[in-house]
C-alpha positions in Angstrom: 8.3 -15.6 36.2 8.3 -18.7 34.3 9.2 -19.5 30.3 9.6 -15.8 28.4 7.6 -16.4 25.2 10.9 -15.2 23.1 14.3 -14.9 24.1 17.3 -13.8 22.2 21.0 -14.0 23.4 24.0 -13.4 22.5 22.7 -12.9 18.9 25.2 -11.9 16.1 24.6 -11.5 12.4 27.0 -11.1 9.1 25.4 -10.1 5.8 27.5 -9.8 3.1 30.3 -9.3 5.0 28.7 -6.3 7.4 28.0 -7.2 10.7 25.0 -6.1 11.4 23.7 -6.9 15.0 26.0 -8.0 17.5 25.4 -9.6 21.3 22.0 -8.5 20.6 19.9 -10.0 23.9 16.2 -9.7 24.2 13.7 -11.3 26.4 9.9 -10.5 25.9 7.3 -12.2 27.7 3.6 -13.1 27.6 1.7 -9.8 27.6 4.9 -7.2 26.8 3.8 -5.0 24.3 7.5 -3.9 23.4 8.9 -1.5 20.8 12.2 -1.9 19.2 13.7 1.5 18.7 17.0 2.8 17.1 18.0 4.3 13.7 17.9 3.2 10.1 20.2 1.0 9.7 20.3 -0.3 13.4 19.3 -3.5 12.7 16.0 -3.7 13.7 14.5 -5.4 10.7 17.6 -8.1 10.6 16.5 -9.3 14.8 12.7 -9.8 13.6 14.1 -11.4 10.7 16.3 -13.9 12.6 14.2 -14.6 15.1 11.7 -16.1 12.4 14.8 -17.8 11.0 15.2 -15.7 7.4 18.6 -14.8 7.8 21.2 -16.8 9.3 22.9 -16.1 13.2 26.6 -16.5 13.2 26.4 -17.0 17.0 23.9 -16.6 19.4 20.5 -18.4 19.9 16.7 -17.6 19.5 14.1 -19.6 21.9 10.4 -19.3 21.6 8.5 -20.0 24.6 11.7 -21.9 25.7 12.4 -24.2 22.6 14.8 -23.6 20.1 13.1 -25.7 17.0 11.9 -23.8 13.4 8.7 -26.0 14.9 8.5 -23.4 17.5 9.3 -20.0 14.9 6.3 -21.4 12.4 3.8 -20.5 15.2 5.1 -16.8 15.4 2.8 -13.9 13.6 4.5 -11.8 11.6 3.4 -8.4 9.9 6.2 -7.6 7.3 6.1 -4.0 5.7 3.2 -3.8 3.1 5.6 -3.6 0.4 7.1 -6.9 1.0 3.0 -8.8 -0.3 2.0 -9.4 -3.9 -1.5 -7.1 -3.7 -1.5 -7.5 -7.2 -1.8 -11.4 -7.1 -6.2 -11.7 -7.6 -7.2 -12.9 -4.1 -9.4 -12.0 -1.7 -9.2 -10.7 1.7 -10.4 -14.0 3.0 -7.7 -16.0 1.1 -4.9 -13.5 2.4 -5.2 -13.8 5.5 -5.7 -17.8 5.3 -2.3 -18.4 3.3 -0.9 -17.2 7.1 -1.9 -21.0 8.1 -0.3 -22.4 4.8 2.5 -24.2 6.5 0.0 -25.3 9.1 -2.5 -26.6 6.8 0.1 -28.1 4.6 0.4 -26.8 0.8 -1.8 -30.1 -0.7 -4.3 -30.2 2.2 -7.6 -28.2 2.5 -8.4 -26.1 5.4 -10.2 -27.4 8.0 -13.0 -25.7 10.0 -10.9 -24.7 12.9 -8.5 -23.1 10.4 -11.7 -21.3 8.5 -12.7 -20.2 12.4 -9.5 -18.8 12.8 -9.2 -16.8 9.5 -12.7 -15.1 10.6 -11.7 -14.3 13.6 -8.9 -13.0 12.8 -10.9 -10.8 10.2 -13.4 -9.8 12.8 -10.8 -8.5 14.6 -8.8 -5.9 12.1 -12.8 -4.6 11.2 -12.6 -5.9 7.7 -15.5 -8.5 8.2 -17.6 -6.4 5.4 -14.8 -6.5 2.8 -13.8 -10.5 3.2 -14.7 -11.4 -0.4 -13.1 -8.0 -1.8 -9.9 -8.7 -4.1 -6.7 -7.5 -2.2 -5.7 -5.1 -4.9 -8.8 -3.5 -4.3 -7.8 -2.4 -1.0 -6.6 1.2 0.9 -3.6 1.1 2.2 -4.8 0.8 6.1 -7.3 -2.2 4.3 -4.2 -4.1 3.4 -2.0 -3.3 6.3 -5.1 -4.7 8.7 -4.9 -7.6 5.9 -1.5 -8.3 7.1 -2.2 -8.4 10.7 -5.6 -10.5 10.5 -3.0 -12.6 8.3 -0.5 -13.4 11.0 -3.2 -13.6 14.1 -5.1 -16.1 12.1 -2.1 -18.1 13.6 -3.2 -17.3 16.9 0.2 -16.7 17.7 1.9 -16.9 21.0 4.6 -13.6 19.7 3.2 -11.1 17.4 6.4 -9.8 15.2 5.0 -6.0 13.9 7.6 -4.5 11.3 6.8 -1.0 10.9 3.0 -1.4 10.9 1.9 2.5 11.1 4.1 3.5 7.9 2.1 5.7 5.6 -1.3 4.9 7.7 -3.9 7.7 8.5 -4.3 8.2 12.0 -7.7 6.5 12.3 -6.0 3.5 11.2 -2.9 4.1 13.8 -5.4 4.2 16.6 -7.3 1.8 15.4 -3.7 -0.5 15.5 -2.5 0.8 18.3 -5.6 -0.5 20.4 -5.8 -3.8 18.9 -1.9 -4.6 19.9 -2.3 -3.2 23.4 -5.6 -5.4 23.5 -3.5 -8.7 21.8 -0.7 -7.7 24.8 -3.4 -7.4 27.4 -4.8 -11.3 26.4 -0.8 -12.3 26.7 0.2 -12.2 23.7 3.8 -11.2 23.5 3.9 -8.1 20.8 7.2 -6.7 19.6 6.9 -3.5 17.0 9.4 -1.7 15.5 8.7 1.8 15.0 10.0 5.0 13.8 7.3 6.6 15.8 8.8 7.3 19.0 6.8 9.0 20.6 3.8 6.9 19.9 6.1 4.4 21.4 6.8 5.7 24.3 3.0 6.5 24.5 1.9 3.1 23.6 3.9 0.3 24.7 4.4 -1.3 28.0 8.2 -1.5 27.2 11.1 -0.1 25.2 14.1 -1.9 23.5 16.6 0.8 21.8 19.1 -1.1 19.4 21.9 0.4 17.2 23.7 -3.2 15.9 23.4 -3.9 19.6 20.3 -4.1 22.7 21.5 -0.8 24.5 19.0 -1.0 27.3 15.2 -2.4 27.9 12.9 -1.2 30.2 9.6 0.6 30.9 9.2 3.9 29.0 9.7 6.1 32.3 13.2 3.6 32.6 14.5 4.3 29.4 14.1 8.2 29.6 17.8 8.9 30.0 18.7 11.2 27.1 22.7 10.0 27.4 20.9 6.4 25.8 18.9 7.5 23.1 22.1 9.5 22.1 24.3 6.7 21.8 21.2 4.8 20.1 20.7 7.3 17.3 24.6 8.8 17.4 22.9 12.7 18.1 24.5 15.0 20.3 22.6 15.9 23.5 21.3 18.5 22.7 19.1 17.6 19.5 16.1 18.6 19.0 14.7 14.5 18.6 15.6 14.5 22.3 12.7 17.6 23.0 10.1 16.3 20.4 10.1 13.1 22.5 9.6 14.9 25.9 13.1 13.9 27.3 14.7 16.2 29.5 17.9 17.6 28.1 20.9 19.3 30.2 20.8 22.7 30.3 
């Protein structure tokens, strides 16, 4: 099936003192549009962040498209939460989403004209072509969450990391999301989302990861239906109600 565009094994992470994930294993290849499930706290956040290399793994290893290097994390997308960017810094759309190709471009070095061509693409795609020159702090909060995203495809990245992109969005803006990642997936882009939306995620995504400190089991939504696993993920009894909102059969 060839080289899987990420791969995690065996991860394990310690901050300040807590473990956090542990034997966390994940393999996502081109064209998987995957969700990464689980409860607050499960560490869902922490994987995206050590695959990109922000927080340090005590044992275990990340590969992108089978190399191991911070050469290959620096060509991975990433869409942190919107409160994580300075909107209040005065730039404009356009120079948002071009500091994505800062390390690339090099921080004393102008951009180029295929960098410039990939900052408008990326802008064409999100639907924010109108509102390029607009200062950031300017923007909705769907404007700057489609800012982040043009921001990380700009790097016409092989993986597209997604943090919780759909939080406080209107549902115009969900949908319009929701069809540009299964578009990105369908291209081959390998897109990883964690979500508290589950059944959008079920719904949406061409695979499902659920994680509690740990990769309980990955698989197609219709393989990862078994109530007994989303129990141990989110520590409910069987017979919660989350388990009927998200259309999983229950034991009578």
């Amino acid at each position: 099936m060839g080289t899987p565009a990420l791969e995690v094994r065996g991860v394990r992470v310690v901050l300040g003192g807590r473990l956090v994930l542990r034997d966390a294993d994940l393999v996502v290849r081109d064209g998987d549009f995957l969700g990464l499930i689980g409860p607050n706290g499960a560490g869902k956040t922490t994987l995206l962040r050590a695959v990109l290399g922000l927080v340090p793994v005590r044992d275990g290893s990340v590969a992108v498209g089978g190399r191991s290097s911070r050469a290959a994390r620096a060509g991975i997308g990433y869409v942190p939460q919107r409160h994580e960017f300075a909107w209040d810094f005065p730039i404009s759309v356009e120079d948002a989403v071009l500091s994505g190709r800062t390390r690339r471009i090099g921080l004393l070095r102008r951009a180029g004209v295929d960098d410039l061509r990939a900052v408008r693409d990326a802008i064409d795609r999100v639907r924010l072509t109108d509102l390029r020159r607009r200062p950031v702090g300017q923007l909705s909060g769907g404007q700057r969450q489609r800012v982040l995203v043009a921001r990380a495809l700009a790097l016409r990245p092989r993986v597209l990391l997604l943090d919780e992109p759909f939080t406080g969005l209107d549902m115009p803006t969900q949908e319009l999301l929701t069809d540009l990642f299964s578009g990105l997936a369908a291209e081959g882009v390998a897109v990883v989302m964690t979500t508290h939306d589950l059944a959008g995620a079920l719904y949406s995504c061409s695979r499902i990861a659920l994680l509690n400190r740990t990769v309980l089991a990955t698989g197609s939504p219709d393989e990862v239906r078994d109530p007994d696993l989303w129990s141990r993920a989110f520590e409910i009894s069987p017979d919660s109600p989350l388990l009927r909102a998200i259309g999983l059969e229950v034991p009578a």
